[in-house]
N, C-alpha and C positions, 0 to 999 in steps of 0.2 A: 146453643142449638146444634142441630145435626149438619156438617161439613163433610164437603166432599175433598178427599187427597187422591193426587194425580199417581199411575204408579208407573212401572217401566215392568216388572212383574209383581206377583198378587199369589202370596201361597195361602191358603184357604183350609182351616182345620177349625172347623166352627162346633164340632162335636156333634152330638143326635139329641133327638128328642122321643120319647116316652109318649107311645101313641096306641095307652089303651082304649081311645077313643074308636080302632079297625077293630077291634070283638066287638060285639052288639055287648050288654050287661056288664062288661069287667068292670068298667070305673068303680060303677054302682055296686059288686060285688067286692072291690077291695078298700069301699066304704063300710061297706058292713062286716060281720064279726065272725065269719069263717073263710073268709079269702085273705091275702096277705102277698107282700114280695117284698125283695130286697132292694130293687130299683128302684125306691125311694126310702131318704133319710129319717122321714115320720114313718116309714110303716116298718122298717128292720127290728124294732123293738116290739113290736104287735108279730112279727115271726116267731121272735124267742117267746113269748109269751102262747103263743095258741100253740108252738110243739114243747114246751113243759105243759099244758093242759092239756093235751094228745090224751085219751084213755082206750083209745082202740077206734077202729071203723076205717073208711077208706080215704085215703089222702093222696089225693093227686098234685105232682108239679110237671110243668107246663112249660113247654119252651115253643118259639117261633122255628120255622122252618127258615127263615129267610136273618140277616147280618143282624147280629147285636153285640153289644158292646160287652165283653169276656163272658163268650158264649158259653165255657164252664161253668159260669156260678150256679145255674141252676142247679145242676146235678151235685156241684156242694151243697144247698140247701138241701137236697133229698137222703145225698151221703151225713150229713152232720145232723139233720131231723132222724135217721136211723138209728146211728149212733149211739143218740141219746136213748130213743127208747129202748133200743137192745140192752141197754145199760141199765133203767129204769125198769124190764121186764116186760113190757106190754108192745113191743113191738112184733110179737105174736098173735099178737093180736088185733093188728092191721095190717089190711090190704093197700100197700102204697104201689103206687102206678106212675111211671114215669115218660111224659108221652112229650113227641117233640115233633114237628114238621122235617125236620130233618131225618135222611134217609138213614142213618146209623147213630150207635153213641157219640162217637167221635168222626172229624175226617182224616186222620192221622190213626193208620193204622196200628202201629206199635202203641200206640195210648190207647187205642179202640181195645186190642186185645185185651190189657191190665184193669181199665173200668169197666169191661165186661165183667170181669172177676169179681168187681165189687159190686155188681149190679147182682150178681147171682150171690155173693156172701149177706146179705142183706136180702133177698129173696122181693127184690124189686120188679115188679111186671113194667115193661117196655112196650111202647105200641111208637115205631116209627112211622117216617112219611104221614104222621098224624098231628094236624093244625087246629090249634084251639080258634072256635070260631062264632060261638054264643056260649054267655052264659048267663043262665037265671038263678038269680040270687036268693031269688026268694023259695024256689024248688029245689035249692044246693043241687042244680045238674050244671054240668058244664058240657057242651056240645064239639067234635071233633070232625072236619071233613076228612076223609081215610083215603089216601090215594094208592091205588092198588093196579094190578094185572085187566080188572075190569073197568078200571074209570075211578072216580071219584065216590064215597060213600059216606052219607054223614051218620056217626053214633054219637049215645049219650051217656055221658055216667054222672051219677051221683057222688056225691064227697061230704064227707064231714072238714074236712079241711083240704084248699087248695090255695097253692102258690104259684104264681104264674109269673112270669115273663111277660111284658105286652112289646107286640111288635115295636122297632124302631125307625127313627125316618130321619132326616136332613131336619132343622130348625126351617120355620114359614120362608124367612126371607130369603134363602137357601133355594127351595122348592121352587120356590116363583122366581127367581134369578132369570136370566140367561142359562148362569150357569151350572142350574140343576137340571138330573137326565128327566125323562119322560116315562120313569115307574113311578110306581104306585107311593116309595118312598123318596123320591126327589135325590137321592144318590147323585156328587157330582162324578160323571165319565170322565174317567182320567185310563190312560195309559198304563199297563200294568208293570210294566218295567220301567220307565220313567215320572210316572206323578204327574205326566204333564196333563192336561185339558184334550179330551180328543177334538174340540172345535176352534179351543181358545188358548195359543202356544204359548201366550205369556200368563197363563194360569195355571198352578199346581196345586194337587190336593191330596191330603190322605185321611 
């Protein structure tokens, strides 16, 4: 059964959890047969499969605005889904859209500059500060709230194929802790230069 051990300190790297449960319809969309991601084991092989059946139309990938776990891979997915079809021919004939809550490509500018180039050799539309936040599966639209100079705005687009990112969070027991903060993903507050716990000094985490 479950034991408790005493500690003197307690470093804490319990990893995330996969919470496309915060979009209203993703689960339910990357159950069915044109949505897809790589953040899971069962569905990486259902990626390579719907971008070899790609034959045009519009494909969107989707990234959170907020922490996940090698926040590039998306834009690999959208870089090496290009790829292919420029290779195969028909990536002229789709409109692929790379949309992400975050406010640029990158946050490192020297990198931001270099994948901007491959954003434009690839003729990828970008829509930042754009947060995936419903989608219907069955209307292939996926819904965005737009943060801009006026406020908040949500749009919709339509997709023959997307891949999405779903936000990510602290595991339950994490969240409920003591030692989880108080957003929305249970993130534990640590010290940015030391690791340490901002409440609890014999607690480190990364």
């Amino acid at each position: 059964g479950d034991r408790g051990l005493e500690y003197e300190a307690l470093v804490l790297c319990r990893g995330l959890q996969v919470a496309a449960d915060l979009v209203p319809g993703l689960a339910e969309a990357l159950a069915g047969p044109q949505a897809t991601t790589n953040y899971s084991a069962e569905l990486a092989p259902k990626t390579a499969e719907l971008v070899r059946r790609f034959r045009g139309g519009r494909a969107l990938f989707c990234a959170p605005g907020s922490p996940i776990k090698c926040p590039g891979a998306p834009q690999k997915a959208a870089y090496l889904a290009c790829d292919q079809w420029q290779r195969r021919g028909v990536l002229s004939d789709a409109e692929v859209t790379y949309a992400t809550g975050a406010g640029g490509i990158f946050g490192v500018p020297e990198f931001a500059r270099v994948l901007q180039g491959v954003v434009e050799r690839y003729g990828i539309g970008t829509r930042f500060s754009s947060e995936l936040v419903e989608v219907d599966p069955g209307r292939q639209v996926a819904t965005f709230e737009e943060t801009g100079p006026d406020g908040k705005v949500r749009t919709s687009l339509d997709y023959d194929l997307l891949w999405a990112a779903a936000p990510q969070r602290a595991p339950g027991f994490v969240r409920d802790s003591p030692l989880g903060g108080t957003s929305l993903f249970g993130w534990v507050p640590v010290d940015r230069y030391t690791l340490r716990h901002v409440e609890h000094p014999e607690v480190f985490s990364l």
